[in-house]
C-alpha positions in Angstrom: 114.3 136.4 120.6 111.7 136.8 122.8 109.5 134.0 121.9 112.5 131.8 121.8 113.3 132.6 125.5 109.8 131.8 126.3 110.0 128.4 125.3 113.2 127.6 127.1 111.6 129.1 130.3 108.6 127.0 129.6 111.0 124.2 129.6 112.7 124.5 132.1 109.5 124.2 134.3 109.4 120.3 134.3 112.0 119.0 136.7 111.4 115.9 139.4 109.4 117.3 140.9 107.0 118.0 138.2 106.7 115.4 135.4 106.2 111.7 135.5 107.8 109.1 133.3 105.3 106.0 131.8 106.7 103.1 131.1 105.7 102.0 127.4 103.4 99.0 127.2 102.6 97.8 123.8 98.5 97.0 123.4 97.2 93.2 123.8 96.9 91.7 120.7 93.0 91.2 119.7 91.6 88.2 119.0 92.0 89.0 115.1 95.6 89.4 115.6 95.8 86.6 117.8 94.1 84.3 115.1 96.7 85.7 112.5 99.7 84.6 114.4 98.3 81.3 114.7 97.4 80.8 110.9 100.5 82.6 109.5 103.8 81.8 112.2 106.5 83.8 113.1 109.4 82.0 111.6 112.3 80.8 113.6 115.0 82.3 111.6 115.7 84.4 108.1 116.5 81.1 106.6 113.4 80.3 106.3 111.7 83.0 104.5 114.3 82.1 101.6 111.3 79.4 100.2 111.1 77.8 97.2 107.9 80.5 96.4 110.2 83.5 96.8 113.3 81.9 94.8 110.4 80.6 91.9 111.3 83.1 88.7 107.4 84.1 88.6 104.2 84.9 90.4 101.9 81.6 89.5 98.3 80.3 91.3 100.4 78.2 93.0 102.5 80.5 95.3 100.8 83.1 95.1 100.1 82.7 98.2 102.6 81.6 100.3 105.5 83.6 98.2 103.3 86.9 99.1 102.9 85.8 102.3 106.8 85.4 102.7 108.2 88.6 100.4 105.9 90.6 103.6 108.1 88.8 106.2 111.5 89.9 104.1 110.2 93.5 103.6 109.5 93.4 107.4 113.4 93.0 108.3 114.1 95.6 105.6 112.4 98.3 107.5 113.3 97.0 110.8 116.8 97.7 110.0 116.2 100.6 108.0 114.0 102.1 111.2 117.1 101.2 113.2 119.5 103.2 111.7 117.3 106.2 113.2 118.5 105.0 117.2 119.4 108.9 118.2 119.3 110.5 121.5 117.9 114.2 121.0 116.8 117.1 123.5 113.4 117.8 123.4 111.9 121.2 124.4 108.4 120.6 126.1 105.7 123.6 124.9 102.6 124.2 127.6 100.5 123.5 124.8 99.1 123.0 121.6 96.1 122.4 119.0 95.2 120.8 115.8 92.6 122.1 113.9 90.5 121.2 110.9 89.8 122.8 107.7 89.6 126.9 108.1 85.9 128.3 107.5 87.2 129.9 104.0 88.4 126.0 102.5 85.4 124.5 101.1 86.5 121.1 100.3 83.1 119.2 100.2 80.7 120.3 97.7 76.9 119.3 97.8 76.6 119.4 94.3 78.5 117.1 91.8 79.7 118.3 88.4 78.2 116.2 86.0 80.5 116.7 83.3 81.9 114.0 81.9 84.0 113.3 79.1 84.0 110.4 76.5 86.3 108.5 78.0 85.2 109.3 82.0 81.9 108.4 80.1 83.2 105.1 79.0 84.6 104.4 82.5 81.3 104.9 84.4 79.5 102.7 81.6 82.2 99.8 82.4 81.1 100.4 86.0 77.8 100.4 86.1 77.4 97.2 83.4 74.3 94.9 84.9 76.3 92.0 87.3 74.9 89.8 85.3 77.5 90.4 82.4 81.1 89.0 84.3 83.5 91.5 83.2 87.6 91.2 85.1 88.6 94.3 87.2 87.8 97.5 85.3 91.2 99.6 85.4 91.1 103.9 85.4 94.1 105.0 84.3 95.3 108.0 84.2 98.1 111.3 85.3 97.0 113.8 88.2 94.1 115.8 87.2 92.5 113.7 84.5 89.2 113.1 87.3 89.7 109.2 87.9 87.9 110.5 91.9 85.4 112.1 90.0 84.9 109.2 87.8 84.3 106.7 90.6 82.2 109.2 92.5 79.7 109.6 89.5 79.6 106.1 89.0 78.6 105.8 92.8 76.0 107.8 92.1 74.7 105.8 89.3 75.1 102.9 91.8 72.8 104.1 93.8 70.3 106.9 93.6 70.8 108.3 97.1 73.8 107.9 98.7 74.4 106.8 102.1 78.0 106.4 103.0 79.9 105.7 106.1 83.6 106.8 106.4 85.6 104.4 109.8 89.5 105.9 111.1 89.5 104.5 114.5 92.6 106.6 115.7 91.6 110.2 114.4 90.8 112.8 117.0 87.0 113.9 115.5 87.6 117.7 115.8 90.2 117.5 112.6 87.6 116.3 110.9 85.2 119.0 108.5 81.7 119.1 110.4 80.0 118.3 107.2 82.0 114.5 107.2 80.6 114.1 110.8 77.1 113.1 109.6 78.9 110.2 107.2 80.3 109.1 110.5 80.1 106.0 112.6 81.1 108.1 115.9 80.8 107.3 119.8 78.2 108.0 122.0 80.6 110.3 123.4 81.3 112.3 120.4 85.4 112.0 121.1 86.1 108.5 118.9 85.3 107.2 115.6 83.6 103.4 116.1 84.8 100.4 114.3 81.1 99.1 112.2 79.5 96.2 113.2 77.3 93.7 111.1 74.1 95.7 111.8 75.7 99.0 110.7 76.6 97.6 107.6 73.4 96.2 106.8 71.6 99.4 106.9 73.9 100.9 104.0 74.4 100.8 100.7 77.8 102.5 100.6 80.8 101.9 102.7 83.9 104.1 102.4 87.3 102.3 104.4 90.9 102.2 103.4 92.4 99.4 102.7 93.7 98.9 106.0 90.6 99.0 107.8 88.4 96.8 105.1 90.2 94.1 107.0 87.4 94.4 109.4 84.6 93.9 106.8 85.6 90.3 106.4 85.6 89.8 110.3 82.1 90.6 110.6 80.4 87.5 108.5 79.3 88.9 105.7 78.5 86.9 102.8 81.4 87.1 99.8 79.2 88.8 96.9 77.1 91.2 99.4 78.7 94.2 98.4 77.8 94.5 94.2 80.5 96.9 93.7 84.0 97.3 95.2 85.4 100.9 94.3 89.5 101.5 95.1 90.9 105.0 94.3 94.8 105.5 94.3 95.4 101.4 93.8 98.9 102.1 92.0 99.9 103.1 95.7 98.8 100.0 97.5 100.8 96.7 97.4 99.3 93.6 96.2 98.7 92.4 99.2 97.6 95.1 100.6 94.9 95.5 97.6 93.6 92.2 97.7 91.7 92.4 101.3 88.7 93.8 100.5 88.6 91.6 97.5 87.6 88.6 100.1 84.2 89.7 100.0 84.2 89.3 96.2 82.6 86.9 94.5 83.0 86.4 90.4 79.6 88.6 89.9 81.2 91.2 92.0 82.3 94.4 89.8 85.6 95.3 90.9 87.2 98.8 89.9 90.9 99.9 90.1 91.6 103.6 89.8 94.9 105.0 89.8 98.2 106.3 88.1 100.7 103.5 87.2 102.7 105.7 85.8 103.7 107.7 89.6 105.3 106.7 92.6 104.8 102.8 93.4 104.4 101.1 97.0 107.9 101.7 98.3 109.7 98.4 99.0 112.9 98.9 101.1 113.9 95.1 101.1 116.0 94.8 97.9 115.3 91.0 97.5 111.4 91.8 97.3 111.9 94.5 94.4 113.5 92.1 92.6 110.6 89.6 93.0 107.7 92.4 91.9 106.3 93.1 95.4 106.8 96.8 94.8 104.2 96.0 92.0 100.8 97.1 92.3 97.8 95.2 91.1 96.9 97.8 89.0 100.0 98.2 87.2 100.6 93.9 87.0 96.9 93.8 85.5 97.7 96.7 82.9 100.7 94.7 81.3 98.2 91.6 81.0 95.4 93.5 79.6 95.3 94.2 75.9 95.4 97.9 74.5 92.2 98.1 73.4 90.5 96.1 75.9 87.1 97.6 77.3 87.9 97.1 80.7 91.6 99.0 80.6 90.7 103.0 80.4 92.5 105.3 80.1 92.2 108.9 80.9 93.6 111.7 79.3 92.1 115.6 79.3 93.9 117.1 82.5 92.0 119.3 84.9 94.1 120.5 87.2 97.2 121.6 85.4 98.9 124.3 83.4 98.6 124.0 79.5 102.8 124.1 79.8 103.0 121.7 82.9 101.2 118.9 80.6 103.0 119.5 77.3 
């Protein structure tokens, strides 16, 4: 009861004379998103996102493209409507202050040593991986439930990649004291210590590993790099991502280029509110569209299947 009074008291505090409201300004659109706009337009009305691409049965080479390109629009006014139905006017109780804090000092979530246990099939995976670029091989697929090491995998074949590893991890919008000290020194960070910095093309060249998500590898293919300079393009969790989204980093691909999807097509896909794009696949990942075209027994679809992480009578 006590603390609860507190707060209202503390709430009560901010009156006229005492808080200032800022108007909300949206940012200026960069030049990236500037040169997006200009090379993919706005379209005048819903009726024309309903394209012979989107109404075609099937994906082929030829849409693929433009009915991508035009399923995004659609699933755009499906969350704008969904996000609308959230219009509520609330009370909000304003605390004097708060923190966010990292991991504890008793997590220990980093580990300078690798396991280098591998099983056949993890084995098998890293052995796809690593195959010399001179042998063209399709985008290797790990497959497998929660706990079967498909990180792990990819992490040991990293280390195969290269002897010493070097990697950079970019979040612009993270405040840097949430992150663990020891991910610091695998940091592009200000000068200022209080911002994580977008790379540019000199910071790339001095590494041989490169960690981004998906939404920031957009910037890799802003800085001129050559399609082919990275040998090896590693994504973990790709049953998540959309299509779409998985194919940006592939820009910098080149047919040489060994490409590696990890993930669990079996769990939760990319969630899709727009009924009309569900029906048209754009809930389907990469991974999961590639599985159904590979055959069983194909080299470069592995599957992994000793668990981990689980209780004997979770996995039976």
């Amino acid at each position: 009861m006590h603390a609860k009074q507190q707060l209202v008291t503390t709430a009560k505090r901010w009156d006229s004379s005492s808080k200032t409201i800022v108007d909300f300004e949206p940012n200026e659109t960069t030049d990236l998103e500037k040169s997006l706009l200009i090379r993919y337009q706005i379209p005048l009305s819903a009726d024309q996102l309903f394209t012979q691409s989107v109404l075609d049965k099937s994906l082929t080479k030829a849409n693929y493209q433009s009915r991508l390109h035009d399923l995004l629009y659609i699933e755009e006014i499906a969350q704008y409507k969904e996000v609308s139905k959230f219009n509520l006017k609330v009370q909000l109780q304003i605390l004097a202050s708060f923190m966010l804090t990292g991991v504890s000092g008793g997590a220990k979530q980093w580990d300078e040593q690798l396991d280098p246990r591998l099983n056949a099939k993890q084995k098998e995976a890293v052995l796809a991986i690593t195959t010399p670029l001179t042998i063209q091989l399709p985008p290797v697929l790990i497959i497998g439930p929660y706990g079967t090491g498909k990180t792990f995998t990819l992490a040991q074949a990293v280390k195969h990649i290269v002897q010493q590893q070097d990697t950079r991890v970019y979040f612009r919008n993270r405040w840097v004291k949430t992150v663990h000290p020891v991910v610091h020194q695998y940091c592009l960070i200000s000068s200022a210590h209080s911002t994580f910095q977008m790379p540019q093309k000199e910071d790339i060249l001095k590494h041989r590993v490169v960690v981004v998500t998906l939404n920031t590898s957009q910037y890799l293919c802003q800085l001129d790099l050559e399609p082919g300079f990275f040998t090896h393009i590693l994504l973990d969790e790709a049953a998540q991502a959309m299509e779409c989204e998985t194919i940006m980093p592939l820009a910098l691909a080149t047919k040489n280029t060994r490409i590696v999807l990890a993930g669990d097509h079996m769990q939760l896909s990319p969630f899709v509110y727009s009924e009309f794009a569900r029906e048209r696949n754009l809930h389907v990942s990469l991974l999961d569209r590639l599985y159904e075209h590979y055959p069983a027994e194909f080299p470069c679809r592995i599957l992994l299947c000793e668990n981990y992480r689980s209780h004997e009578a979770i996995i039976k």
